[in-house]
KEKE-3310 file (N, C-alpha, C; in steps of 0.2 Angstrom, whole numbers, plus 5000, padded with zeros to 4 digits):
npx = (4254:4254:4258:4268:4264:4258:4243:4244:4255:4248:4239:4247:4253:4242:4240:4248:4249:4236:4240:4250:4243:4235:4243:4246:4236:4233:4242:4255:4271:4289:4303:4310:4327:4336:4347:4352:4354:4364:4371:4372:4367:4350:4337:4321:4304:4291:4277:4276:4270:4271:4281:4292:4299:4314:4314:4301:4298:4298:4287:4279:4288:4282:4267:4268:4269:4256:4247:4233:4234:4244:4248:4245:4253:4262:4269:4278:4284:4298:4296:4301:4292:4283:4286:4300:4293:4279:4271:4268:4264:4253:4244:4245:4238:4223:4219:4222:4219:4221:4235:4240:4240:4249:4262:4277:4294:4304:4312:4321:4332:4346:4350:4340:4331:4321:4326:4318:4307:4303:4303:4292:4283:4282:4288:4289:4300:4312:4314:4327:4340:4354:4362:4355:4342:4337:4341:4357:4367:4379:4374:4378:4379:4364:4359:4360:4354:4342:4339:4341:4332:4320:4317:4319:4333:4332:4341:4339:4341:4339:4348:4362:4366:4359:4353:4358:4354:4340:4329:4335:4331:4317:4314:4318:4311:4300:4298:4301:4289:4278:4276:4279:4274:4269:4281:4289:4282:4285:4298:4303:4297:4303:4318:4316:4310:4325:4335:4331:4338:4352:4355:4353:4364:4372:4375:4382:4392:4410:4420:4412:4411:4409:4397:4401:4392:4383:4378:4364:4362:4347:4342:4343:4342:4351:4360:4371:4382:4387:4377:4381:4379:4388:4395:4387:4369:4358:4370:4375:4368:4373:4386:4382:4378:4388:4392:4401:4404:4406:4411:4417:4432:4434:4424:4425:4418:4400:4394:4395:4400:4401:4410:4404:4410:4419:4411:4406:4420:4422:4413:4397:4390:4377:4367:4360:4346:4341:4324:4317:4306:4289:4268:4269:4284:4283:4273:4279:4294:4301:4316:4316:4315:4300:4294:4285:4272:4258:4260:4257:4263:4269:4268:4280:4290:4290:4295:4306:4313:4312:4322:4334:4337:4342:4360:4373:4369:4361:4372:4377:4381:4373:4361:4360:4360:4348:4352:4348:4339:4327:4325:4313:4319:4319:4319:4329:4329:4320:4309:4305:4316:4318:4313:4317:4332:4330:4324:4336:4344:4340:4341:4356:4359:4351:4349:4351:4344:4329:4316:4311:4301:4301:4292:4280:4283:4286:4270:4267:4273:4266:4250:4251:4257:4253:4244:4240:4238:4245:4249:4255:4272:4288:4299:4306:4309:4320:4314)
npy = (4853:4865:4867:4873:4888:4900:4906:4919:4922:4922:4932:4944:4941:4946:4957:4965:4962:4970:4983:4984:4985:4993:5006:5005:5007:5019:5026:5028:5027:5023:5034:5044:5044:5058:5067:5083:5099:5102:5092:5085:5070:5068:5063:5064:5067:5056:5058:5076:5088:5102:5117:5127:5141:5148:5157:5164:5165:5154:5149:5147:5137:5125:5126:5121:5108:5107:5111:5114:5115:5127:5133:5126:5117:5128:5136:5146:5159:5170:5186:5188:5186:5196:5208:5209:5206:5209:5210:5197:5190:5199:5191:5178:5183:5185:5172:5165:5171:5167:5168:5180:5175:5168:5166:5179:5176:5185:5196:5200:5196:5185:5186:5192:5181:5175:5162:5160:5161:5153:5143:5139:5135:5121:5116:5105:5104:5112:5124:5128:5141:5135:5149:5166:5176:5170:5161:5150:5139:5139:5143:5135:5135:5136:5130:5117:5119:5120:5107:5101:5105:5097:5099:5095:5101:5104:5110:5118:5124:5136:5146:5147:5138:5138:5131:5116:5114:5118:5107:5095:5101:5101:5088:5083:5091:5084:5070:5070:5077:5068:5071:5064:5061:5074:5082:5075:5078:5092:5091:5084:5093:5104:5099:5096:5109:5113:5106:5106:5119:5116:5106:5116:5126:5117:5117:5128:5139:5134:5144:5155:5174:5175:5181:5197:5202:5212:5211:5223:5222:5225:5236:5253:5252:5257:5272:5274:5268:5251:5242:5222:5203:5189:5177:5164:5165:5175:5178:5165:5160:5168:5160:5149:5147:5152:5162:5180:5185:5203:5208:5199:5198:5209:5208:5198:5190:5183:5193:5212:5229:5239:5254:5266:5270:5262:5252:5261:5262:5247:5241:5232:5219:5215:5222:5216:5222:5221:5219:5225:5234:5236:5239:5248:5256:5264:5274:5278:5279:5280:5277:5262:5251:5243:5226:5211:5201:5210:5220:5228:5224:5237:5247:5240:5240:5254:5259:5256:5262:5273:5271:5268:5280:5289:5298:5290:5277:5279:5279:5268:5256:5245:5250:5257:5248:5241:5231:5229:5223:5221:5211:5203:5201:5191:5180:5175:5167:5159:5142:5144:5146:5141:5147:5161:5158:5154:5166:5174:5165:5169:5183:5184:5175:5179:5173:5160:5154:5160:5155:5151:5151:5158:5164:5158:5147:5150:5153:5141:5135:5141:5138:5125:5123:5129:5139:5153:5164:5167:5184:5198:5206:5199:5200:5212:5224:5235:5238)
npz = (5050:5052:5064:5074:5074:5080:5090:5094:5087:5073:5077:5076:5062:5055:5060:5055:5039:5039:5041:5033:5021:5023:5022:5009:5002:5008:5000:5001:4996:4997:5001:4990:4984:4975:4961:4964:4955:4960:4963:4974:4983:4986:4998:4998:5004:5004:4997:4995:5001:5007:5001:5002:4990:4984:4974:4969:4955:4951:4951:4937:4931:4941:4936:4925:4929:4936:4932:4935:4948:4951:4963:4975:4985:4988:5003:5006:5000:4992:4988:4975:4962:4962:4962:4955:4942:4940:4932:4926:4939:4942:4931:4936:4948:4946:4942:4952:4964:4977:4978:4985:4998:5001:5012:5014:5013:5015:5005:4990:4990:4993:5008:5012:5016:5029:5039:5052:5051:5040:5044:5054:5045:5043:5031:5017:5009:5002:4985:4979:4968:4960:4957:4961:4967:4978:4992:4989:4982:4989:5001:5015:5025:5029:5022:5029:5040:5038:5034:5046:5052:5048:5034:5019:5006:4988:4974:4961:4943:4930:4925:4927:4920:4907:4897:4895:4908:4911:4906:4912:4927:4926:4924:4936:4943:4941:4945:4960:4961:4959:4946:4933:4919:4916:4915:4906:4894:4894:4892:4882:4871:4872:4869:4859:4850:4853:4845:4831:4832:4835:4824:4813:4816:4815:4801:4797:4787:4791:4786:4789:4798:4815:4822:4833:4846:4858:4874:4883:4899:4908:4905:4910:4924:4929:4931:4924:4908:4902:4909:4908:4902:4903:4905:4910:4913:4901:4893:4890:4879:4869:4867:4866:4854:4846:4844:4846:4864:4865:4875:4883:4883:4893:4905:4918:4926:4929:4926:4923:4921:4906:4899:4889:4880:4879:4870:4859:4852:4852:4842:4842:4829:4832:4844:4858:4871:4886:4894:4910:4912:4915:4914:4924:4927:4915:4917:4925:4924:4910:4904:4903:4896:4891:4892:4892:4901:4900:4891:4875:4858:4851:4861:4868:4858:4857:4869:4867:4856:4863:4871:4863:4855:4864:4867:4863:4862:4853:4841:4838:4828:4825:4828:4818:4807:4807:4816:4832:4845:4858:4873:4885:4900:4909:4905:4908:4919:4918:4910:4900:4892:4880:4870:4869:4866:4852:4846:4848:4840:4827:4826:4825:4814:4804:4789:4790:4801:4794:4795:4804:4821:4833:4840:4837:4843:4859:4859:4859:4869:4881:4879:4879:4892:4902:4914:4914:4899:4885:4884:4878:4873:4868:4865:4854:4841:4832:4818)
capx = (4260:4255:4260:4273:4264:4254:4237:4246:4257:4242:4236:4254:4254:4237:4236:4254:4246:4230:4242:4253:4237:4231:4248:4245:4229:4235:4246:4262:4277:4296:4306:4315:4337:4338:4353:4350:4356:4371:4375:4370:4362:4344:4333:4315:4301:4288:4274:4278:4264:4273:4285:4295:4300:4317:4313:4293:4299:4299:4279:4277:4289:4276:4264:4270:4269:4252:4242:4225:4233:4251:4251:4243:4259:4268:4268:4280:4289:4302:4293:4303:4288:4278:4292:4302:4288:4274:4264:4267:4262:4245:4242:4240:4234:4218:4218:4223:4219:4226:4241:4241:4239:4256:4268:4284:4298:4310:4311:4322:4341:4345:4351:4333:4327:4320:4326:4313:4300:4302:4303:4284:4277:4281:4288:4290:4304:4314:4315:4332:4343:4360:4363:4350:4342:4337:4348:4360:4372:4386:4374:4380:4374:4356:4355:4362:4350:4333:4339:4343:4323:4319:4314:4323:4332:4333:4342:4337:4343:4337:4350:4370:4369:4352:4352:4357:4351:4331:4326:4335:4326:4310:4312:4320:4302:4293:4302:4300:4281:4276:4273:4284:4272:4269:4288:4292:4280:4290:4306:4301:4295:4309:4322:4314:4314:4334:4337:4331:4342:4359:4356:4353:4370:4378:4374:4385:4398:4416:4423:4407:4415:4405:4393:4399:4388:4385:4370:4366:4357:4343:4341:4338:4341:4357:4362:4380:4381:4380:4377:4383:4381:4395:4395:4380:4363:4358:4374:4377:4365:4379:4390:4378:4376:4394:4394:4408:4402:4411:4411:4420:4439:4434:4421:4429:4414:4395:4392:4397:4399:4408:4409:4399:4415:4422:4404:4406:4425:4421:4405:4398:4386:4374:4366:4353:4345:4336:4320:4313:4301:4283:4266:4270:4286:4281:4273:4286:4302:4302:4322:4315:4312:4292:4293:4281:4264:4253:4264:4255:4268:4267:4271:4286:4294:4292:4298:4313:4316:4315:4330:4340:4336:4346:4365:4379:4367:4358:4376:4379:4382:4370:4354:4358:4358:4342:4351:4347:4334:4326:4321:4313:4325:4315:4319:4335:4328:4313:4309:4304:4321:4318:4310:4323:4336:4328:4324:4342:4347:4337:4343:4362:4361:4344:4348:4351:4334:4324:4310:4311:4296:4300:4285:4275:4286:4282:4266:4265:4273:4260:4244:4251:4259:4253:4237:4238:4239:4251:4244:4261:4275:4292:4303:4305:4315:4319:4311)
capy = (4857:4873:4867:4878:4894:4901:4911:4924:4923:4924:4939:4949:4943:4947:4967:4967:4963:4975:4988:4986:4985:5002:5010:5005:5011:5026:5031:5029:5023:5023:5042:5042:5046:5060:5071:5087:5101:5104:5087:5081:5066:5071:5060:5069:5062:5050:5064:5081:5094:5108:5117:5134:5144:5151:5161:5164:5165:5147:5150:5145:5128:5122:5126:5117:5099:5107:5117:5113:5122:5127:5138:5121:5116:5133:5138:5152:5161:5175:5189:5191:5188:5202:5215:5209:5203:5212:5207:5190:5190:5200:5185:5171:5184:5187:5168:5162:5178:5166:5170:5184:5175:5165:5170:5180:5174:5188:5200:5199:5194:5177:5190:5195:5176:5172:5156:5158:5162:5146:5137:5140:5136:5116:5113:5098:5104:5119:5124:5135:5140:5137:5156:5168:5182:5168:5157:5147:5134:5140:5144:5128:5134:5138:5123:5111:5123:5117:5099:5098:5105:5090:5104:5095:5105:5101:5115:5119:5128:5138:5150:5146:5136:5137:5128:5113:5114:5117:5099:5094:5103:5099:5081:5081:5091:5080:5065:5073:5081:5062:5071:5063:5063:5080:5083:5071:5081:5099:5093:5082:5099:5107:5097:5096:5114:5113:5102:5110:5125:5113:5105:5122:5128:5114:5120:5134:5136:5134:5151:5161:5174:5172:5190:5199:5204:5218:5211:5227:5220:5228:5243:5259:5250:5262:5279:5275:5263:5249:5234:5217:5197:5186:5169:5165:5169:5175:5177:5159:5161:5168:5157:5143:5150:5154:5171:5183:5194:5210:5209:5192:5198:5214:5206:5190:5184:5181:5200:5216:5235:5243:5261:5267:5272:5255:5249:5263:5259:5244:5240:5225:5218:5214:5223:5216:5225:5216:5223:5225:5237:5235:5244:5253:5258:5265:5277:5283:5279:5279:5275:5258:5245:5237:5220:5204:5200:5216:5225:5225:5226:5245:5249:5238:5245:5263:5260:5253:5267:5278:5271:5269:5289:5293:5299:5284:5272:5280:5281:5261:5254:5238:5251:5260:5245:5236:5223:5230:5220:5219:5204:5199:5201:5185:5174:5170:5161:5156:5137:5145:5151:5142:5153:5166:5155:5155:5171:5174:5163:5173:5189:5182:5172:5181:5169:5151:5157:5165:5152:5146:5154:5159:5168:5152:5142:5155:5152:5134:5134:5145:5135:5117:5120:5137:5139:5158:5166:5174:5190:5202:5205:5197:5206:5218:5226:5242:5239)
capz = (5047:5057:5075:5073:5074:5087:5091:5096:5079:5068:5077:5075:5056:5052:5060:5050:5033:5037:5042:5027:5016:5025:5022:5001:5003:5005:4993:5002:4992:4998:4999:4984:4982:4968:4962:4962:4949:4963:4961:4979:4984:4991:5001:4995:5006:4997:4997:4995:5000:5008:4996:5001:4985:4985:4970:4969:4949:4950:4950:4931:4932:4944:4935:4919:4930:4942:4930:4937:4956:4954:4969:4979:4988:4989:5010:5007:4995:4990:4984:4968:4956:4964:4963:4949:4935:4943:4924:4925:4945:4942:4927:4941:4955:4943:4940:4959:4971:4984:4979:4987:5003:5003:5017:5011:5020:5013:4999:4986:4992:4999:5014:5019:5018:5036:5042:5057:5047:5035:5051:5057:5038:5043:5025:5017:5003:4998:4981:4979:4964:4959:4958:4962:4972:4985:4994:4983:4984:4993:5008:5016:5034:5030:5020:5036:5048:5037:5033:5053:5054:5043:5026:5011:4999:4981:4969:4951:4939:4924:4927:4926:4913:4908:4889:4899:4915:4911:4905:4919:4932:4924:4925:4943:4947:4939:4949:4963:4964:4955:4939:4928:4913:4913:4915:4898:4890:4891:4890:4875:4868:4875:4865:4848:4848:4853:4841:4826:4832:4833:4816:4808:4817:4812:4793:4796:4784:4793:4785:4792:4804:4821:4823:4836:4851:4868:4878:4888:4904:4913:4901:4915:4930:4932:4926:4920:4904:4904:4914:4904:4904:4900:4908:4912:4911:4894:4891:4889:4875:4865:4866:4864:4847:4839:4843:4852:4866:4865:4883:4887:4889:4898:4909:4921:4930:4925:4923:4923:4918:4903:4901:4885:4877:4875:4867:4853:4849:4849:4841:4836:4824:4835:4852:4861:4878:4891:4896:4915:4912:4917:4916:4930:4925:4909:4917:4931:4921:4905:4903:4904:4889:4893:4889:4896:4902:4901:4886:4869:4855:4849:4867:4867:4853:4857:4876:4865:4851:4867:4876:4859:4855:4868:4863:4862:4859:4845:4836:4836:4821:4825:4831:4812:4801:4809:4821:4837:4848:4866:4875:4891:4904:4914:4902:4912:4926:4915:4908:4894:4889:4872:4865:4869:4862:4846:4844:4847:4834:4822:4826:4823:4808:4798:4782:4792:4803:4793:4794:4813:4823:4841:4842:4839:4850:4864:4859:4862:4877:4884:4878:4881:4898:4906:4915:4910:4891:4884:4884:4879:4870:4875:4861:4850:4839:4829:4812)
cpx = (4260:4256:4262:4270:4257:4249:4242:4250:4255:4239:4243:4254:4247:4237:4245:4252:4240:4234:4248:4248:4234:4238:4248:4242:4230:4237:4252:4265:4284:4299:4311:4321:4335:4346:4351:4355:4365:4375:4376:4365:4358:4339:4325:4309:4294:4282:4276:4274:4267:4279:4287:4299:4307:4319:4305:4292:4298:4291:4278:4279:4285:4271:4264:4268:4261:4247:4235:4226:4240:4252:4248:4248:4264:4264:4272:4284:4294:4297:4294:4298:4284:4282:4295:4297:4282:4266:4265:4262:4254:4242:4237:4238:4227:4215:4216:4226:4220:4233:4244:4243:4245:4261:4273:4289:4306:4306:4316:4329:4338:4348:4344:4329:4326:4320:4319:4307:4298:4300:4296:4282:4277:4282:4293:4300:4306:4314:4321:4337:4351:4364:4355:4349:4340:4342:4351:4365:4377:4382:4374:4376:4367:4355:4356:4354:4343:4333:4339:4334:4319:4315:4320:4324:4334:4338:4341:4340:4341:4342:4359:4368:4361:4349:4352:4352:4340:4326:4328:4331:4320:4308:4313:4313:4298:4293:4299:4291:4277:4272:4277:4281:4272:4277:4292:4289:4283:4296:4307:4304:4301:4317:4322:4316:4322:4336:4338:4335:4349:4359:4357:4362:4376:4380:4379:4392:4404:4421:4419:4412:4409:4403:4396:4393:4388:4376:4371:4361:4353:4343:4337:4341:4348:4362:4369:4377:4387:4383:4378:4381:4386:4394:4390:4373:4361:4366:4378:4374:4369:4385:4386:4379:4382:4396:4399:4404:4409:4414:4417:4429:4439:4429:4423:4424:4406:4394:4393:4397:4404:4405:4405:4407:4416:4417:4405:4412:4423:4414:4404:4391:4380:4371:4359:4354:4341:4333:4318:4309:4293:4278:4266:4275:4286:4277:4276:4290:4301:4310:4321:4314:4307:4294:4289:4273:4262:4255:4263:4264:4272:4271:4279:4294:4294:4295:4306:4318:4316:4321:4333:4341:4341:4354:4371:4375:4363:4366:4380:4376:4374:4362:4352:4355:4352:4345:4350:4340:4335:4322:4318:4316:4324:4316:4327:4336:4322:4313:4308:4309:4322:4316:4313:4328:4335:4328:4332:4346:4346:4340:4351:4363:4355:4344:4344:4346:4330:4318:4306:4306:4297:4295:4279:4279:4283:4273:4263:4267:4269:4252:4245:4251:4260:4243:4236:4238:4243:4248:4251:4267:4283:4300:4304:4312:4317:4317:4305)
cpy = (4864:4872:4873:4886:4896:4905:4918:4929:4926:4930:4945:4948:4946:4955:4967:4968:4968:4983:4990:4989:4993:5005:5010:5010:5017:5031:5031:5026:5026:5033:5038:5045:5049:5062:5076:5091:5103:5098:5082:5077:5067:5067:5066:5063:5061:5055:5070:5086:5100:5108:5125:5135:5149:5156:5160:5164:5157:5144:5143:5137:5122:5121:5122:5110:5101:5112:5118:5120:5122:5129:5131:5119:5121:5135:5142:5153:5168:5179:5191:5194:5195:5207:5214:5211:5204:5209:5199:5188:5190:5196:5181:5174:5185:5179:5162:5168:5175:5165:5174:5182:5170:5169:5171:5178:5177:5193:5200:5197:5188:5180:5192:5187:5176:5167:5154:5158:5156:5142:5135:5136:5126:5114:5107:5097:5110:5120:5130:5133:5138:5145:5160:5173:5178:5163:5150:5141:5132:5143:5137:5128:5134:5132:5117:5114:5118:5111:5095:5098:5101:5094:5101:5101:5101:5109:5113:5124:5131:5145:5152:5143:5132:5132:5122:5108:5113:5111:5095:5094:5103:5092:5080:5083:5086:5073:5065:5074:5073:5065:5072:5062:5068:5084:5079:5077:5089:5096:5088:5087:5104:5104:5098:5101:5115:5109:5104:5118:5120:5109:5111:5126:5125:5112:5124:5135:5139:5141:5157:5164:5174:5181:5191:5205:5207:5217:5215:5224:5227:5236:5249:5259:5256:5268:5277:5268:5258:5242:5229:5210:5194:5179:5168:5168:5171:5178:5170:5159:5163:5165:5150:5143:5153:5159:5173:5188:5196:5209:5205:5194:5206:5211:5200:5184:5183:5191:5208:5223:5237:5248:5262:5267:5266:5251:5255:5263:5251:5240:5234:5225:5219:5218:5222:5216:5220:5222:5222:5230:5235:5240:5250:5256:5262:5273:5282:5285:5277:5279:5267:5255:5240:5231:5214:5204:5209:5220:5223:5226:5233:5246:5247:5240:5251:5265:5258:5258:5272:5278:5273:5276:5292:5293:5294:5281:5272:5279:5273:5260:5248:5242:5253:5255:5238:5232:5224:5230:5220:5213:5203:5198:5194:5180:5170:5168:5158:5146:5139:5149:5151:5146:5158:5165:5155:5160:5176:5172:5167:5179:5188:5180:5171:5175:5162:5152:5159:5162:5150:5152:5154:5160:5162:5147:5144:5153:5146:5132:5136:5141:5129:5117:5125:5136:5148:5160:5171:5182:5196:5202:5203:5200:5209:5219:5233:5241:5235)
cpz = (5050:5064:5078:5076:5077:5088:5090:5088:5074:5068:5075:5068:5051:5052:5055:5043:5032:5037:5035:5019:5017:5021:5012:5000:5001:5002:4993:4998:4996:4997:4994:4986:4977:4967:4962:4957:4954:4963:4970:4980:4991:4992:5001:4999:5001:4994:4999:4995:5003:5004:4997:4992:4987:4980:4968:4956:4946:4948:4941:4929:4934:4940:4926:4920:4933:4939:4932:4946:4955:4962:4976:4984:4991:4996:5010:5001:4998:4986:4977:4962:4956:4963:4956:4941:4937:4936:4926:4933:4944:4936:4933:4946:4952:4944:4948:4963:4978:4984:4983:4996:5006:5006:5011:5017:5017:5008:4993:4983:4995:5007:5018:5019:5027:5038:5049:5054:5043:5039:5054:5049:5040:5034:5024:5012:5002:4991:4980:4971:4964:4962:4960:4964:4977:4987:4989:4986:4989:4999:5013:5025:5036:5028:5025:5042:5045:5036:5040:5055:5050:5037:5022:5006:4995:4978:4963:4949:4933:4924:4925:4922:4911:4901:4893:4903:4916:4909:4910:4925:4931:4925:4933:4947:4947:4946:4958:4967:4960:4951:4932:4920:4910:4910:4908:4895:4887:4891:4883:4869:4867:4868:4858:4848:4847:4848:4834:4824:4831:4826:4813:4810:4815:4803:4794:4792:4791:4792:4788:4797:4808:4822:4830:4840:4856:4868:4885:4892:4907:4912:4907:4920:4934:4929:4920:4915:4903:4906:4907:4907:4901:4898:4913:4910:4906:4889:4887:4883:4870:4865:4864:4854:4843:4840:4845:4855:4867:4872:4886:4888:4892:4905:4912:4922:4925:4922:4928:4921:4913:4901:4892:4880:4872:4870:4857:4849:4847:4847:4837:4833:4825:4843:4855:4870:4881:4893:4905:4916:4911:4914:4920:4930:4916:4909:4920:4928:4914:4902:4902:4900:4893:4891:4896:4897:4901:4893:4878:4865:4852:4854:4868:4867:4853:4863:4872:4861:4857:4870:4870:4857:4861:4866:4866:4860:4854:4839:4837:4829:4820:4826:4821:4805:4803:4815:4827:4841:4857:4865:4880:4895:4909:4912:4905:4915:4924:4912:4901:4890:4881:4867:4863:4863:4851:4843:4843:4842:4826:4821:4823:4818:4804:4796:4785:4794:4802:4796:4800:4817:4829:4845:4841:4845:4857:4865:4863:4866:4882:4883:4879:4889:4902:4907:4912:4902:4891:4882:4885:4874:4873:4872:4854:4846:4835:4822:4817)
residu = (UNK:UNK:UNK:UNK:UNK:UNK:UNK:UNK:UNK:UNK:UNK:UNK:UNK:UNK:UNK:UNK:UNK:UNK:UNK:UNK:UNK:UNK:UNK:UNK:UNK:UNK:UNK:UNK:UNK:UNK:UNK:UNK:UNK:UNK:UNK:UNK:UNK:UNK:UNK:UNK:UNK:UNK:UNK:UNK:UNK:UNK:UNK:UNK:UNK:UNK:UNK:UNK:UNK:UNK:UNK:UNK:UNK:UNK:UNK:UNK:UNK:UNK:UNK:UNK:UNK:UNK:UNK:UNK:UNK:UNK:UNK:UNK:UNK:UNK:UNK:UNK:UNK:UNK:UNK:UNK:UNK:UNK:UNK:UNK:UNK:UNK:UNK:UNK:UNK:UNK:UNK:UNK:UNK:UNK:UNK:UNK:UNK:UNK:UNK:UNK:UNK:UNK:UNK:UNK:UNK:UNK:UNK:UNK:UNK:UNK:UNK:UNK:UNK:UNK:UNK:UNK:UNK:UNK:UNK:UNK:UNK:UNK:UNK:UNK:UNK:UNK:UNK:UNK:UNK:UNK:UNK:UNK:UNK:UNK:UNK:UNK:UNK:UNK:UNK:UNK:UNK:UNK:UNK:UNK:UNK:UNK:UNK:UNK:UNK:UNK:UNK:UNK:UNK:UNK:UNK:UNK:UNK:UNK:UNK:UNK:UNK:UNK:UNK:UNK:UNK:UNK:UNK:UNK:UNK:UNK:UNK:UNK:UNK:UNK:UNK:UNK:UNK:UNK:UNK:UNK:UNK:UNK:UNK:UNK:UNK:UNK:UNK:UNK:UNK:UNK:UNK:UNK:UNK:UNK:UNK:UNK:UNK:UNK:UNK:UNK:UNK:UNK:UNK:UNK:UNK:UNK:UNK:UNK:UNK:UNK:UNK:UNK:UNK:UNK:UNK:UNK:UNK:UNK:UNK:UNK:UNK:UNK:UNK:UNK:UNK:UNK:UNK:UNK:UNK:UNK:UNK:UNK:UNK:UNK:UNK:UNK:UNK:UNK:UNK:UNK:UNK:UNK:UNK:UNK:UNK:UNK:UNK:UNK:UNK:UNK:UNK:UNK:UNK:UNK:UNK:UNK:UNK:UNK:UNK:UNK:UNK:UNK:UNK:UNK:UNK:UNK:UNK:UNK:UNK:UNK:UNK:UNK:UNK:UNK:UNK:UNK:UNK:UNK:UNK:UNK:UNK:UNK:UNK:UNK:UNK:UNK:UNK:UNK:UNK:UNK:UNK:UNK:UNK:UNK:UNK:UNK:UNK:UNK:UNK:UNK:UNK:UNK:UNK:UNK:UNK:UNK:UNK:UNK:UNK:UNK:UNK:UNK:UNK:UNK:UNK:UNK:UNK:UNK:UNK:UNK:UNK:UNK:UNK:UNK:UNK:UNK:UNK:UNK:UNK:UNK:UNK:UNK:UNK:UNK:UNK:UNK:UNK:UNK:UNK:UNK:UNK:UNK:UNK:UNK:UNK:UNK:UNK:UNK:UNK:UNK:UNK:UNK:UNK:UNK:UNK:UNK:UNK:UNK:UNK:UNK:UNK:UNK:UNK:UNK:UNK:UNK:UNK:UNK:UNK:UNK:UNK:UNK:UNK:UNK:UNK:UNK:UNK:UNK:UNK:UNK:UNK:UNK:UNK)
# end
C-alpha cells in the first residue's frame, strides 16, 4: 500500500515534520490581524521584541502587562517622560538605570521625531497615540515610510477619549505583546471601579442642576489666564460626569484660552487646575502647582494656595467656599486615569461620593500593576 511513495518522498516529508516541529519548538505562532484604536486593520508580527515609543509616557502601560522588565523591549523613544514628568522618570531610572541608555529619536513634538533615527533601531513595532506630542494618526506619510520599512504601527489611546479608550488599549497590548492575562487583570479592575461610578450617577436625582465647571490647564505654563480643556483630555471627564464646563461654547476644539475676565463673570461652582509642577520646578518657578511622583502632600497644597493667592483667582467664588482642587495634569494620557475620574466624581457631587476612595483606588493600581510605589501626592485641594 506504500508503492506509491518514494525514497526521496519520505526524505522531503520527514525534514518537513522536523522543521515544522523546530519551528513549535520555538515558540513561533501565526502574526495575528488586530484593530487598532484608529480603527485599522494591523498585521502585528507573531513575536514582538523591538518596540519604538511614540510617547516615552506609555512607560507605565507597559509596565502594567511587563513588570518584571518594562523597559525590555523599548529600542527608542520620545523623551517626553524625562522632560515632562521628570518624578515619575527618576522612579524607574532608580529602578532601571538602563533607561537612561535608550536612544531618543526626538523630543517632544511629533515634528522633531527622526524618521532616520527610528530606521537604524531595527524595530519590530511602533507605539503611537491618537493625539499627542508624538506622531499621531493623521501622519499618513510617516506611517506609510515605517510600514514600507517593515516597523508596524499600532495606535492607542488614553487621550481623546480616554474613559473609553483605556481598557481598550490595554487589552490590544496585551493581544499584542502575549499578555493577555495581565491585560484582563487591569481592565477588570479598571471597570469595576467605572462601574461603581455609573451606578452612583445613575442615583442622581433628574431635578439636580449639573455643577458647573473651569478646568484651568497647565497652571503657570503661560503668563496670560488661562489655558482650558474642553473636548478631550480631562475635559472629557466633565462631561462624563454630568457636569457643564464653563468653557464649552467659548472653546470649539479640544482646548483653549479664556481671558480671566470671562472666568470671574462667569463663575462656576467648581474649578479644578491641573498641575505640571515638579521638584525642580518648585524651586525655579513657583507659579507652578507640584503634583506627582516626588511631591509629599504639604508641598502640594502649598504650591496650590500659592497660585490661588494670586489676584482673580483668589476672588472665585469656587476657591471661597472650599470647591477648588488641583490634579495631576498626566493623568491625561495615563492608564491610570481612574483614579482621576473618581476623584472628580467626588469633587462634583460631595454627598453621592462621599464614601468612594480614589486615593485607595490609586493605591491599588500602584501595588497590583506598578513595579514602582506610589511615592507622592496626585491632588490636593484647599481645605
Amino acid at each position: 500500500m506504500f508503492s506509491s511513495i518514494t525514497l526521496p518522498d519520505l526524505k522531503r516529508l520527514g525534514l518537513g515534520l522536523l522543521a515544522g516541529l523546530a519551528w513549535l519548538c520555538a515558540g513561533h505562532t501565526q502574526a495575528q490581524t488586530v484593530t487598532d484604536l484608529a480603527g485599522r486593520q494591523v498585521e502585528v508580527p507573531a513575536e514582538v521584541q523591538r518596540i519604538i515609543l511614540g510617547e516615552s509616557r506609555y512607560i507605565p502601560a507597559l509596565a502594567i502587562l511587563e513588570p518584571e522588565q518594562p523597559l525590555a523591549r523599548i529600542v527608542g523613544m520620545l523623551p517626553d517622560l524625562r522632560l515632562a514628568d521628570p518624578g515619575s522618570y527618576a522612579q524607574y531610572q532608580k529602578l532601571y538605570p538602563e533607561i537612561d541608555e535608550i536612544p531618543e529619536i526626538g523630543r517632544t513634538s511629533k515634528d522633531s521625531f527622526s524618521l532616520e533615527q527610528t530606521l537604524t533601531l531595527d524595530a519590530d513595532l511602533a507605539l503611537f497615540g491618537l493625539e499627542g506630542h508624538g506622531p499621531s494618526s493623521h501622519d499618513a506619510r510617516l506611517i506609510k515610510q515605517l510600514e514600507q520599512a517593515g516597523v508596524t504601527v499600532l495606535f492607542l489611546d488614553f487621550r481623546q477619549d480616554p474613559i473609553r479608550n483605556t481598557p481598550v488599549s490595554m487589552q490590544l497590548l496585551g493581544e499584542v505583546l502575549g499578555r493577555t492575562s495581565e491585560a484582563a487583570a487591569f481592565t477588570d479592575f479598571y471597570r469595576q471601579q467605572l462601574n461603581e461610578i455609573d451606578r452612583r450617577l445613575a442615583e442622581l436625582s433628574p431635578e439636580l442642576t449639573p455643577p458647573t465647571v473651569f478646568l484651568h490647564s497647565r497652571v503657570g505654563r503661560q503668563d496670560q489666564c488661562c489655558e482650558t480643556m474642553v473636548r478631550g483630555m480631562l475635559g472629557h471627564f466633565i462631561d462624563y460626569l454630568g457636569a457643564t464646563n464653563i468653557a464649552a461654547d467659548s472653546v470649539p476644539g479640544v482646548s483653549g484660552v479664556l481671558n480671566l475676565e470671562y472666568l470671574l463673570v462667569n463663575q462656576p461652582d467648581v474649578y479644578i487646575a491641573t498641575a505640571i509642577g515638579s521638584p525642580d520646578t518648585l524651586v525655579e518657578d513657583p507659579q507652578y502647582i507640584a503634583l506627582g511622583a516626588g511631591i509629599d502632600a504639604e508641598t502640594a497644597r502649598s504650591s496650590f494656595q500659592h497660585v490661588l493667592s494670586q489676584p482673580g483667582l483668589a476672588q472665585l467664588n469656587a476657591v471661597e467656599t472650599g470647591r477648588a482642587f488641583a490634579v495631576w495634569h498626566h493623568f491625561y494620557n495615563s492608564p491610570f486615569n481612574i483614579a482621576a475620574l473618581q476623584a472628580f466624581a467626588q469633587w462634583l457631587y460631595p454627598e453621592t461620593f462621599a464614601d468612594l476612595e480614589p486615593e485607595q483606588t490609586l493605591a491599588t493600581l500602584y501595588q497590583r500593576f506598578q513595579p514602582v510605589g506610589l511615592e507622592g501626592a496626585y491632588w490636593t485641594g484647599v481645605k
